[in-house]
N, CA and C of each residue as an Amber inpcrd file, in Angstrom:
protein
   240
  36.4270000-121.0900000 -80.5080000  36.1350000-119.8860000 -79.7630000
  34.6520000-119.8090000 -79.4420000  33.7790000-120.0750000 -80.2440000
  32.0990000-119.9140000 -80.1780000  31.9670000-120.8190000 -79.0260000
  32.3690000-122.2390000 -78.8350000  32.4460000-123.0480000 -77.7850000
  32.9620000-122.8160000 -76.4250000  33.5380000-121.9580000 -76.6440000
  33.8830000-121.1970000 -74.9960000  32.8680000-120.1120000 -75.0670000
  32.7950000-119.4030000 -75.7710000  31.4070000-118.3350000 -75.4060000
  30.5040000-118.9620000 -74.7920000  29.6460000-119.9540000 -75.7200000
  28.6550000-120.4510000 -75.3680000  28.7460000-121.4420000 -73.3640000
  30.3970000-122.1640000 -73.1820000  30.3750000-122.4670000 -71.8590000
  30.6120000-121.6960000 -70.7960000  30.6360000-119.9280000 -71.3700000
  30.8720000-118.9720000 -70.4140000  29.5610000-118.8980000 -70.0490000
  28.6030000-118.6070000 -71.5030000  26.6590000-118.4130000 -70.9950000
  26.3950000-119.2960000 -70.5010000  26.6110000-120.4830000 -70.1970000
  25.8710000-121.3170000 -69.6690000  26.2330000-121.7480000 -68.4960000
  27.6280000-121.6760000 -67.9450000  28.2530000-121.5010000 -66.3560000
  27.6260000-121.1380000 -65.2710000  26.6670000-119.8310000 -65.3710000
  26.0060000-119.7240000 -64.2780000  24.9400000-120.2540000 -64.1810000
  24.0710000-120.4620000 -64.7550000  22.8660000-121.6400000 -64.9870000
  23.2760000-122.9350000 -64.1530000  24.3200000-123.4460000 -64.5430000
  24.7510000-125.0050000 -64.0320000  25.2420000-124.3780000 -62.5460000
  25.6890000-123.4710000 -62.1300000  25.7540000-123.0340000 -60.7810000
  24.7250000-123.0250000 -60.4710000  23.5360000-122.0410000 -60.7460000
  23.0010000-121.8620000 -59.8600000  21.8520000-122.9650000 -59.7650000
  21.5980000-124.2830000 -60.4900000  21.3590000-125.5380000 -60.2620000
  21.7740000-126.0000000 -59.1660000  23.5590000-126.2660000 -59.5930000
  23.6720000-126.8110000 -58.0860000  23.6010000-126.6580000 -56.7130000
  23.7620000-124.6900000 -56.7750000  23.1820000-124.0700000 -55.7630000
  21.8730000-124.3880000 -55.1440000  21.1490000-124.8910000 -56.0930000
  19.5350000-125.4020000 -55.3300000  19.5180000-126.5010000 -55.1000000
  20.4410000-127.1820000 -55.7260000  20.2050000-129.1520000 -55.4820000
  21.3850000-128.9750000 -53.9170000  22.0740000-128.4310000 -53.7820000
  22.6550000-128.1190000 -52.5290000  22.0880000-127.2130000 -51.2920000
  21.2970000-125.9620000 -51.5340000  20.1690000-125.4140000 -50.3060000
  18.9990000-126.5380000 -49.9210000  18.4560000-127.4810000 -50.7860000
  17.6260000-128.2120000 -50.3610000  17.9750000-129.5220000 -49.9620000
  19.2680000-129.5280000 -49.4860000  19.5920000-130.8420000 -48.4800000
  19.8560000-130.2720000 -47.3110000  19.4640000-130.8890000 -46.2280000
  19.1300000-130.7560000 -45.1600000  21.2760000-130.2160000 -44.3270000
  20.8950000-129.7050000 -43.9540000  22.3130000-129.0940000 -43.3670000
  23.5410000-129.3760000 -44.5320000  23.5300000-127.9620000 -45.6990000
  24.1520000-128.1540000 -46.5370000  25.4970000-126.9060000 -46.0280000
  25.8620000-126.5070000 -44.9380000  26.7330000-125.3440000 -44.4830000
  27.8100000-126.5090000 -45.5280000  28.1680000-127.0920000 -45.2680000
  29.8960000-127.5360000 -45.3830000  29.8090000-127.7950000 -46.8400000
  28.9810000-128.4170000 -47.6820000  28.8700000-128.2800000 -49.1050000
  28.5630000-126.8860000 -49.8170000  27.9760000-125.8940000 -49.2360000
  27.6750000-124.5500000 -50.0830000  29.2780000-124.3010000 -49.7300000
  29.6420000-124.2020000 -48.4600000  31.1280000-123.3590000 -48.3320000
  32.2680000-123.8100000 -49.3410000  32.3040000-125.2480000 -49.3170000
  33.5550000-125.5690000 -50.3740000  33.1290000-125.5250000 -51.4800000
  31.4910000-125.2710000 -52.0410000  31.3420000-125.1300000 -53.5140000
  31.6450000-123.7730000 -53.7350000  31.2060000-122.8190000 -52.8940000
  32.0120000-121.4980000 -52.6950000  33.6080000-120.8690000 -52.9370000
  34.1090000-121.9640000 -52.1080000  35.7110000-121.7340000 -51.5380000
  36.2850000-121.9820000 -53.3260000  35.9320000-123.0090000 -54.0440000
  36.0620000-124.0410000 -54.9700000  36.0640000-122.8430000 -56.2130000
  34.4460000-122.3740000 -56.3930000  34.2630000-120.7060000 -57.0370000
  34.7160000-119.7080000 -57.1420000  35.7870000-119.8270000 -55.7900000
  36.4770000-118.3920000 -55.9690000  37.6770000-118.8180000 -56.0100000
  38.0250000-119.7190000 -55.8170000  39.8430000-120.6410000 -56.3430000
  39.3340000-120.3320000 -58.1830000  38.4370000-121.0160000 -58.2400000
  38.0230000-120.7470000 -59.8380000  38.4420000-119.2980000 -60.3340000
  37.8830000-118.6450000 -59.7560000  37.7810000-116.7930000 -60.1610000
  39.3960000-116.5480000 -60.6440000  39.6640000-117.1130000 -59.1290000
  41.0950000-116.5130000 -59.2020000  42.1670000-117.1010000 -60.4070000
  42.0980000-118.5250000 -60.4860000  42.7480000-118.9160000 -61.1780000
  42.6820000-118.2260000 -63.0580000  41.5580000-118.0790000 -63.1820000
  40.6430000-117.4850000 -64.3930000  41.5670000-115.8910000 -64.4670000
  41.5000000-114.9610000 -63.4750000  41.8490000-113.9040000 -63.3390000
  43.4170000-113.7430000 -63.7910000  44.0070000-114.4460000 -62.9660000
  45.8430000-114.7350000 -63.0660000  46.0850000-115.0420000 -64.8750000
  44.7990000-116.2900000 -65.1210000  45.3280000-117.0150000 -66.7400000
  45.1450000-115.6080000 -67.4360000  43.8930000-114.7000000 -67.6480000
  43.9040000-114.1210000 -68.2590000  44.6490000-112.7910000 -68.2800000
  45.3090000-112.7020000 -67.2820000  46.6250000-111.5850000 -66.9290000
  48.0800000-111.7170000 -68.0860000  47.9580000-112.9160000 -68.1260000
  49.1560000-113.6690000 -68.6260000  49.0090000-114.1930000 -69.9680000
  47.8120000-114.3780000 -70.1500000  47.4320000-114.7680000 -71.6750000
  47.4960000-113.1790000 -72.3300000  46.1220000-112.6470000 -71.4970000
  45.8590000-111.1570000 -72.4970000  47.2310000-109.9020000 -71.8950000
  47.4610000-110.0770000 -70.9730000  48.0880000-108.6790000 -70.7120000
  48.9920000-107.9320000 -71.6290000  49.3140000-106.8650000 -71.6240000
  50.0050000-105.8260000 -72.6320000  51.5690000-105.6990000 -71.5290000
  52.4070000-105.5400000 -72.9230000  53.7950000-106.0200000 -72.1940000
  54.4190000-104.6140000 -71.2590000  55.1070000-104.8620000 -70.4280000
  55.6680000-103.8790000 -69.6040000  56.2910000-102.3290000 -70.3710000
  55.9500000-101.1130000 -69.9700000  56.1660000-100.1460000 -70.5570000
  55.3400000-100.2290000 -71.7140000  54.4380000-100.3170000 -71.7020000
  53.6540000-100.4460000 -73.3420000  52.6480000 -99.2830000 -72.9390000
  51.9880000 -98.5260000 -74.0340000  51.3690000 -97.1300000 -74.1870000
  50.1870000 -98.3030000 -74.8550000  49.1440000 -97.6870000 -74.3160000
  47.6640000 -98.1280000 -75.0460000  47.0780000 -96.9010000 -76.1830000
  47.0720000 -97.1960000 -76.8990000  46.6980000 -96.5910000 -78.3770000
  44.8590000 -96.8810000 -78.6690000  44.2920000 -95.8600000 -78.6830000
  42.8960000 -96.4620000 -78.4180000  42.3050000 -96.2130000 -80.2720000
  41.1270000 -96.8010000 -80.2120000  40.7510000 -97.0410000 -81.8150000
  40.8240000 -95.7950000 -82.7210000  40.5850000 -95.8200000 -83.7960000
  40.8230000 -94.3580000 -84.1540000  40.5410000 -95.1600000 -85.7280000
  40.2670000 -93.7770000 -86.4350000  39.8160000 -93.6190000 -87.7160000
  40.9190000 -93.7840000 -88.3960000  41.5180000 -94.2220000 -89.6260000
  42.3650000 -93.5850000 -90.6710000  42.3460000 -94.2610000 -92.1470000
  42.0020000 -93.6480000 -92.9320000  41.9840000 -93.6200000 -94.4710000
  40.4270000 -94.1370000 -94.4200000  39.6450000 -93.7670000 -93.7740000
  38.3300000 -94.2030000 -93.6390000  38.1910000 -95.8780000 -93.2170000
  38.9530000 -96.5450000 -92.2630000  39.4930000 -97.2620000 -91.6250000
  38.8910000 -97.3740000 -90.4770000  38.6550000 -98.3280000 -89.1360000
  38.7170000 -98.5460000 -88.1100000  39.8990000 -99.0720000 -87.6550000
  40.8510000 -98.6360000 -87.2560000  42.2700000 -99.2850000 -86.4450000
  41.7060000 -99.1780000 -85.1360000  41.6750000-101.0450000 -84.6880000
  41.6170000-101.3530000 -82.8400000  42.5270000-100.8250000 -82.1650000
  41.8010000-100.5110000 -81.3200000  42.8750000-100.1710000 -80.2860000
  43.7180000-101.0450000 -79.7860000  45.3030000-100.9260000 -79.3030000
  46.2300000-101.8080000 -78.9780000  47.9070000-101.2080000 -78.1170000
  48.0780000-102.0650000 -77.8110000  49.3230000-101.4880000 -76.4580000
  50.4980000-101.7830000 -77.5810000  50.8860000-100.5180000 -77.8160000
  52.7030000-100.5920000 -78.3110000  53.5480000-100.2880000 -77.1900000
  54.6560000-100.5030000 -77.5550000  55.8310000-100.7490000 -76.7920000
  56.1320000 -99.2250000 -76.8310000  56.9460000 -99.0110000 -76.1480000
  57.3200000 -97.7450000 -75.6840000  58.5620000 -97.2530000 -76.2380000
């Protein structure tokens, strides 16, 4: 898990590298666009996984954190 944190912080860094090793070649339109097009296929795909990995199941009530017996209980989606 620490190993995906750490390649989430460091994702935009290595973008925005290549973003400059790509503005400073001489007529870079068709390489920024598909590194673009490429970025947001990324997004999306990212968006959908984590719908489906994290999402809370159909009819489910979200229960938000709360105190008890001098306790922290997370908040979490029960079923209905």
């Amino acid at each position: 898990m620490r190993l995906i944190e750490i390649a989430l912080f460091l994702v935009p860094f290595g973008a925005f590298i290549v973003w400059r090793f790509l503005a400073a070649q001489p007529g870079p339109a068709p390489a920024v666009i598909g590194s673009a097009a490429a970025g947001l296929a990324l997004l999306a795909a990212a968006l959908v996984w984590f719908a489906v990995r994290e999402g809370a199941p159909p009819n489910s009530v979200y229960v938000p954190a709360h105190m008890e017996d001098g306790q922290v209980i997370p908040g979490r989606a029960e079923p209905r």
